[in-house]
Each structure stands twice: as structure tokens, then as C-alpha cells.
C-alpha positions as CSV (number, residue, x, y, z in Angstrom):
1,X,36.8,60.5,10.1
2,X,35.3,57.4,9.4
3,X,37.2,53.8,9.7
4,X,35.6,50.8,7.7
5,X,36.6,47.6,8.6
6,X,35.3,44.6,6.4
7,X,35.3,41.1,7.3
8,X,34.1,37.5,6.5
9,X,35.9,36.9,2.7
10,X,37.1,33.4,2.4
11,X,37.1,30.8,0.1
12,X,34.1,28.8,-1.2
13,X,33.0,26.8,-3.7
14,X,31.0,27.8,-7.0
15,X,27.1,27.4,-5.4
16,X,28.4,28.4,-2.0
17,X,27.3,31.3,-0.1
18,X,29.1,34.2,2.2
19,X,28.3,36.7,4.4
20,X,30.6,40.0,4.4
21,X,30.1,42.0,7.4
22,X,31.7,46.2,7.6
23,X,32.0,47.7,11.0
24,X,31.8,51.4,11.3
25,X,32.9,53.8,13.2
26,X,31.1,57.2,13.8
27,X,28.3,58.6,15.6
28,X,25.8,59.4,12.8
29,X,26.7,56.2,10.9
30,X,22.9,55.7,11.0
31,X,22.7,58.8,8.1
32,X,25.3,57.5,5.8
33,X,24.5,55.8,2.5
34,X,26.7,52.5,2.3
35,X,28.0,50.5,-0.3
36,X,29.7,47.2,-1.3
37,X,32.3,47.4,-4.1
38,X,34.8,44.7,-5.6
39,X,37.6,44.7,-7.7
40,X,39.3,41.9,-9.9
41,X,42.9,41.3,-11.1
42,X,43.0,43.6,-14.1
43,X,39.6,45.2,-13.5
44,X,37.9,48.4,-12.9
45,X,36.4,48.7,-9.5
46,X,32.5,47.9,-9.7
47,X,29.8,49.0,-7.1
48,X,28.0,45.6,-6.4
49,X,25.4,47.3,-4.0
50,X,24.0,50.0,-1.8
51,X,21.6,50.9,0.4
52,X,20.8,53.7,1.6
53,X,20.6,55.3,5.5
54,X,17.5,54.2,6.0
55,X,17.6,50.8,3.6
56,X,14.7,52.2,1.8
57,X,16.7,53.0,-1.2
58,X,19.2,50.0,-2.7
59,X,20.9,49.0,-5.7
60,X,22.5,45.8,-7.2
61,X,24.5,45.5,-10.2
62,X,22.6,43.0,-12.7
63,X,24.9,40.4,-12.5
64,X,24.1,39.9,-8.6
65,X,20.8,40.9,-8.7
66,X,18.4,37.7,-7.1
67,X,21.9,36.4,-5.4
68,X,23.2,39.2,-3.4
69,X,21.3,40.8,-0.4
70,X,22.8,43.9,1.1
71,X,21.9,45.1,4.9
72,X,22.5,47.5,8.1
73,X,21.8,47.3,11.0
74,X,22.5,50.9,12.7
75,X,22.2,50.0,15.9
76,X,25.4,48.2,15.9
77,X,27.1,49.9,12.6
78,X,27.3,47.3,10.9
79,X,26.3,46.8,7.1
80,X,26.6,43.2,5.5
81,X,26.4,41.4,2.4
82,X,24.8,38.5,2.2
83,X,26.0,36.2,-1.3
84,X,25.0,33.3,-2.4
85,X,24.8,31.1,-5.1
86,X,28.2,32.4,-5.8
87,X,30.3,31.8,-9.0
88,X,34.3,32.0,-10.1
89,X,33.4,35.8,-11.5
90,X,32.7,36.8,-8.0
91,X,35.9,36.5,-7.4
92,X,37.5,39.6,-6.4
93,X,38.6,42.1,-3.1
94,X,35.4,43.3,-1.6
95,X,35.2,46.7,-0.1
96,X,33.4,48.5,1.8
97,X,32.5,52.2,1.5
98,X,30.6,54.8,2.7
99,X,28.9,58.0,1.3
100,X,28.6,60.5,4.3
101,X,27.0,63.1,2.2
102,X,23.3,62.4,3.6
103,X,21.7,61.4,0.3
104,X,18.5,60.2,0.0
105,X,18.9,57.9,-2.3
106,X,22.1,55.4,-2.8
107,X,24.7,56.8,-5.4
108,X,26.4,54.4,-8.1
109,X,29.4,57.4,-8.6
110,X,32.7,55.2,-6.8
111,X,33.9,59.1,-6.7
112,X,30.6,60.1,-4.5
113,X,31.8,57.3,-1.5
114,X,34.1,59.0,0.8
115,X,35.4,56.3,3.3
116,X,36.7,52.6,2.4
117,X,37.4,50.0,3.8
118,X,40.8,47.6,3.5
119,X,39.0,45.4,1.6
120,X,38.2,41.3,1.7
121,X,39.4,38.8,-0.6
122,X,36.5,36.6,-1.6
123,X,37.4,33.5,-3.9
124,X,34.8,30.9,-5.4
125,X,36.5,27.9,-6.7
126,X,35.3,26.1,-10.3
């Protein structure tokens, strides 16, 4: 069993950044695959990025790509996600998953994560 626990959501202004952090539990937290997802009123729940256990792999949907930076550090279990330049359509519950299947290379399946988070609201005032 794996508990996810996200944290650092907020309120910010459009052009303003934030930092999500996700503390894991588990003792091979180092070999599983993480990802950030979010999820608007009235809207699917998107993958925005992952990285992979080793952060050579990652993966950012297009619309963060250049303003999002996702990281781990296994030593502590942590993965974060660093956003800035944020806008009103980032708006959304940020969660925090992870895929404990040991694959090389970061999946984009929502299905494929196994473990999530309770989520984070994030909101970026106009």
C-alpha cells in the first residue's frame, strides 16, 4: 500500500508561480514512476506530467510545456511540481499519483497509475 499526500495548492494570481510537493510512503518509492494530474469542474482528469523512477524519462502535456517543471527527490519521497507563469485554465484539483509497476518509461494511461493522492486545489485568479 502506498499513501500520497499532496500539498502546497493555494491561490495565486495569473503570472504567479507554485510549488506542489507529494509525500510518499513506501520503501521502494525510489522505483515507482510518478505523476501529476488535475481535474476541472466539468472536466476529464488530465495527466499534466511524469517522470519517471529515475527522472530520466518525463512528460508534459503541451499546454504546460516551458511553464511546468516536474521533480523527485527519492531520498526523502517526495515528488514536486514546480508552475509558473500560471494562468486561470490551471485552475483545477491537483493530484498526485503513482505507477508502482516498474516501468521504464513514464505512462500517460490515468488507468496504468495505481495510488492517488487527495488531491490540491490550485486557483489562479484573472
Amino acid at each position: 500500500q502506498v499513501q500520497l499526500e499532496e500539498s502546497g495548492g493555494g491561490l495565486v494570481q495569473t503570472g504567479g508561480s507554485l510549488t506542489l510537493s507529494c509525500a510518499a510512503s513506501g520503501r521502494t518509492f525510489w522505483s515507482y514512476a510518478m505523476g501529476w494530474f488535475r481535474q476541472a469542474p466539468g472536466k476529464e482528469r488530465e495527466l499534466v506530467a511524469a517522470i519517471s523512477w529515475s527522472a530520466g524519462s518525463t512528460y508534459y502535456t503541451d499546454s504546460v510545456k516551458g511553464r511546468f517543471t516536474i521533480s523527485r527527490d527519492n531520498a526523502k519521497n517526495m515528488v514536486y511540481l514546480q508552475m509558473n507563469s500560471l494562468k486561470p485554465e490551471d485552475t483545477a484539483v491537483y493530484y498526485c499519483a503513482a505507477d508502482v509497476q516498474g516501468r521504464r518509461v513514464v505512462t500517460t494511461v490515468t488507468y496504468e497509475y495505481d495510488y492517488w493522492g487527495q488531491g490540491t486545489q490550485v486557483t489562479v485568479s484573472s
